[in-house]
One Martini backbone bead per residue (centre of mass of N, CA, C, O) as a GRO file, in nm:
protein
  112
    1UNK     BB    1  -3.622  10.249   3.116
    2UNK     BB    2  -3.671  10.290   3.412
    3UNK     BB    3  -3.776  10.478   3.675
    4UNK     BB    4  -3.498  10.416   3.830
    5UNK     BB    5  -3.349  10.621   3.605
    6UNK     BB    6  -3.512  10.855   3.704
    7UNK     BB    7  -3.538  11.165   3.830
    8UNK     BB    8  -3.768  11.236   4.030
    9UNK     BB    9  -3.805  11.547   3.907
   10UNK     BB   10  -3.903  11.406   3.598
   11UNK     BB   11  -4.152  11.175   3.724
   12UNK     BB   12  -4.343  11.434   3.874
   13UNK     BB   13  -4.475  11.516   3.583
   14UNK     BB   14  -4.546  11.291   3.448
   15UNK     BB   15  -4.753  11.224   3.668
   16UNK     BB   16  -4.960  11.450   3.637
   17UNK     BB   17  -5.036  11.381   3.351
   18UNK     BB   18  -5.132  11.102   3.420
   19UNK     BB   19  -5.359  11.191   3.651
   20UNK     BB   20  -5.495  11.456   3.453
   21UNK     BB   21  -5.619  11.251   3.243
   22UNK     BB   22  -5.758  11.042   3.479
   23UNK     BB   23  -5.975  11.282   3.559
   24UNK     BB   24  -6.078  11.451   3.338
   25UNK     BB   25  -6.311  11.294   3.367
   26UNK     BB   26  -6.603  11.240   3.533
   27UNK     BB   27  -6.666  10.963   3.546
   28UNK     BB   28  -6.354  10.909   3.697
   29UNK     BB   29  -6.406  11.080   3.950
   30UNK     BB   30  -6.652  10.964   4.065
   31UNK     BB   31  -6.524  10.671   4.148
   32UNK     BB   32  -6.343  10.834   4.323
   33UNK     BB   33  -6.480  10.958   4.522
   34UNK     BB   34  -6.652  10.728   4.613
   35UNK     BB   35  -6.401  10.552   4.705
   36UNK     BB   36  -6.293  10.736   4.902
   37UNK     BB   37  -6.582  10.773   5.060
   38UNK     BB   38  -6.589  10.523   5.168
   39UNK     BB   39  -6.589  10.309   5.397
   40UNK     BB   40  -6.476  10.096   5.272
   41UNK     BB   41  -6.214   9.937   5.098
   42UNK     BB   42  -6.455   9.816   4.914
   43UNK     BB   43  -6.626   9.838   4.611
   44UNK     BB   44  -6.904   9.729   4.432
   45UNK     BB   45  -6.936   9.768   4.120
   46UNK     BB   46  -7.261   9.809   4.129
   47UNK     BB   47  -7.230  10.067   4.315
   48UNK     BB   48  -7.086  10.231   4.092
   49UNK     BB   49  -7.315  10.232   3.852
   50UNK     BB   50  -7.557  10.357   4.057
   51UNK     BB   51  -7.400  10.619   4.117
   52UNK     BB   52  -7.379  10.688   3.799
   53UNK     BB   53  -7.672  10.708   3.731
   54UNK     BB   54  -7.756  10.877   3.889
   55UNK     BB   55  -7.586  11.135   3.805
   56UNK     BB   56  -7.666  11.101   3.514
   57UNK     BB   57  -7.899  10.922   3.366
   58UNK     BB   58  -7.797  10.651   3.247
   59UNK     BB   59  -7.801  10.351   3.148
   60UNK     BB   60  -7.699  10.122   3.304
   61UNK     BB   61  -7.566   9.947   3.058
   62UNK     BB   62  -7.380  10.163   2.976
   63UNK     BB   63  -7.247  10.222   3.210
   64UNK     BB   64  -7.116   9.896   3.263
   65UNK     BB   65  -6.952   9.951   3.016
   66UNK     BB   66  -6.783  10.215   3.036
   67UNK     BB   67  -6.646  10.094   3.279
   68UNK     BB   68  -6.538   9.844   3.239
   69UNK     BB   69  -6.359   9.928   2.933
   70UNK     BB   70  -6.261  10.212   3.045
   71UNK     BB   71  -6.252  10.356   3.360
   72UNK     BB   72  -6.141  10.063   3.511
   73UNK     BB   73  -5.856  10.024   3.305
   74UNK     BB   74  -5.742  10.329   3.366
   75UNK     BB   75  -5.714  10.310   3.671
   76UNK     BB   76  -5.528  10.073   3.684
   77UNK     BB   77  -5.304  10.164   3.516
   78UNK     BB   78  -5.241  10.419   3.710
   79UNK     BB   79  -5.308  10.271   4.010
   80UNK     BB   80  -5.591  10.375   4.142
   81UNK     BB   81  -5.658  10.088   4.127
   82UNK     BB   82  -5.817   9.760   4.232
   83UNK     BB   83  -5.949   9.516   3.987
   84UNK     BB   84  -6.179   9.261   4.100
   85UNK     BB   85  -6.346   9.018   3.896
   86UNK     BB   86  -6.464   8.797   4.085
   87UNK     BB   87  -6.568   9.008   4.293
   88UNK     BB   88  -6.636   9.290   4.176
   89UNK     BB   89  -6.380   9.467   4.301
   90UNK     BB   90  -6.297   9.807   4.463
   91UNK     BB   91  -5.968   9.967   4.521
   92UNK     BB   92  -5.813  10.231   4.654
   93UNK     BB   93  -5.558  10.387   4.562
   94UNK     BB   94  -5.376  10.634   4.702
   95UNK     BB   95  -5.225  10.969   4.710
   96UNK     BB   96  -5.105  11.265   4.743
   97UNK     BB   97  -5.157  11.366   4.460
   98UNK     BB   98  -5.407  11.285   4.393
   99UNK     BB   99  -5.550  11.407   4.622
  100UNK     BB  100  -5.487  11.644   4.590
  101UNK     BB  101  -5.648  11.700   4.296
  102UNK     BB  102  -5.916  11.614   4.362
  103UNK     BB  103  -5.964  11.888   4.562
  104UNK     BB  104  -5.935  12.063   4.362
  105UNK     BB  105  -6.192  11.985   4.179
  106UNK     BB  106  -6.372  11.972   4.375
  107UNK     BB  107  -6.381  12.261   4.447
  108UNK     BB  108  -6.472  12.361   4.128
  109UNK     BB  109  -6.716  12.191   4.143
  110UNK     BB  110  -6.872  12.363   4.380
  111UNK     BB  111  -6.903  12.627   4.240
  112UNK     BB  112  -7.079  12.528   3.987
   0.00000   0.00000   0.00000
């Protein structure tokens, strides 16, 4: 069965909890906001990198491995971002849901 064979009502919580899943961790939300705020439309994965280190203080070399491996395949899968391997670039496809719920996350965070 397709999305379009099931009816709006029941699409929309579908995606509500795999958008809440997509953001769980810290280190995806991270990504994410940074994509938000980027000036440009596209942002080289290097820079998502370094952004990562600096927040965390984990090392490059790992910071790498779980972007490549794990937060920007998990990104892609839920459609919320666009990343050219070749390029090393990665563009965020916003929703109005996504944005939604980042704000909410993010005034959270920032009570903290």
């Amino acid at each position: 069965m397709s999305t379009f064979d099931v009816p709006s009502s029941q699409q929309e919580p579908d995606r509500i909890g795999e958008l809440c899943d997509v953001i769980a961790k810290q280190r995806r939300r991270h990504v994410l906001y940074s994509l938000r705020d980027a000036d440009e439309a596209t942002v080289a994965v290097e820079r998502l990198v370094q952004s990562l280190v600096e927040r965390t203080g984990d090392e490059t070399a790992r910071v790498e491995q779980r972007l490549h491996h794990v937060s920007l395949p998990k990104l892609v899968a839920a459609g919320v971002i666009e990343h050219d391997r070749r390029s090393g670039c990665v563009r965020y496809r916003p929703t109005r849901l996504l944005e939604q719920l980042l704000e909410q996350v993010s005034a959270l965070e920032e009570r903290d």
